[in-house]
C-alpha positions in Angstrom: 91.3 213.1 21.9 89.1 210.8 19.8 86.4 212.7 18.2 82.8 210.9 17.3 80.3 212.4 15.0 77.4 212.9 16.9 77.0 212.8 21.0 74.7 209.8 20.6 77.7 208.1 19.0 79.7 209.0 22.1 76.5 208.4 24.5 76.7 204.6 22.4 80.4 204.4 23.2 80.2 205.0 26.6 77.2 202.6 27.0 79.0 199.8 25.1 82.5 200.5 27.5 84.4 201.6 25.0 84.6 204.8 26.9 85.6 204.2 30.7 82.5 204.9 33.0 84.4 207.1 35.5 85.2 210.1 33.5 84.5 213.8 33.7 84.6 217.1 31.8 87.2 219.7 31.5 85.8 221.5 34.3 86.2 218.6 37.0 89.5 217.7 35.0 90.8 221.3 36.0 89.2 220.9 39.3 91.1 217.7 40.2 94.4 219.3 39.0 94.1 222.5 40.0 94.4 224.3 36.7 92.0 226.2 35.0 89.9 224.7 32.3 91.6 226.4 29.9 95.0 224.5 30.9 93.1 221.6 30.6 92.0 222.9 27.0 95.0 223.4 26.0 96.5 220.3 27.2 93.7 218.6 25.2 94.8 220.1 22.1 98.5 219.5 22.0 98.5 215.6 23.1 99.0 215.9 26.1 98.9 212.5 28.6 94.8 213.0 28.8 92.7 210.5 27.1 89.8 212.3 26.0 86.4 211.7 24.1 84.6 214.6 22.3 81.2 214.6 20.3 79.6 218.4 19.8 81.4 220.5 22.1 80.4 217.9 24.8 84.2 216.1 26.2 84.8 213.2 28.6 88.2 213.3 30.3 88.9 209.6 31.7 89.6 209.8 35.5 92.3 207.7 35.3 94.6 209.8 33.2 94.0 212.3 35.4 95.2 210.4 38.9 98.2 209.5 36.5 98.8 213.8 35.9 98.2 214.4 39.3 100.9 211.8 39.9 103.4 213.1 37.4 102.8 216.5 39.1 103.4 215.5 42.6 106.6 213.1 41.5 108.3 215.8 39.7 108.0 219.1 41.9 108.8 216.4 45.0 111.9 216.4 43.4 113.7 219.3 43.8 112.6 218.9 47.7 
């Protein structure tokens, strides 16, 4: 997760695109893979496959690494179908 100083920082990052406009926070993260948010916290902090952005307590999850989790998830427990 890449951390910035202050949340205007992050809100200036995410204006400028160097953040990805469709992103979400741990909740909706846990919501789309059905985990809890704590799953997705811990995931966070271990470096995990998330790309995340963090500025104050306030994190953006990028929606894209999330399809690609889902993905992962569906590929590997389709395979011991």
């Amino acid at each position: 997760m890449k951390n910035y100083k202050t949340v205007s920082d992050l809100a200036e990052a995410l204006q400028s695109g160097e953040i990805p406009a469709d992103v979400v926070s741990p909740g909706g993260a846990a919501q789309m893979l059905g985990v809890t948010r704590q799953a997705i916290n811990d995931r966070l902090h271990h470096g995990n496959s998330l790309e995340a952005w963090g500025a104050e307590g306030y994190i953006l999850i990028s929606v894209e690494s999330i399809k690609l989790a889902l993905e992962k998830k569906r590929t590997s427990g389709s395979k011991g179908s």
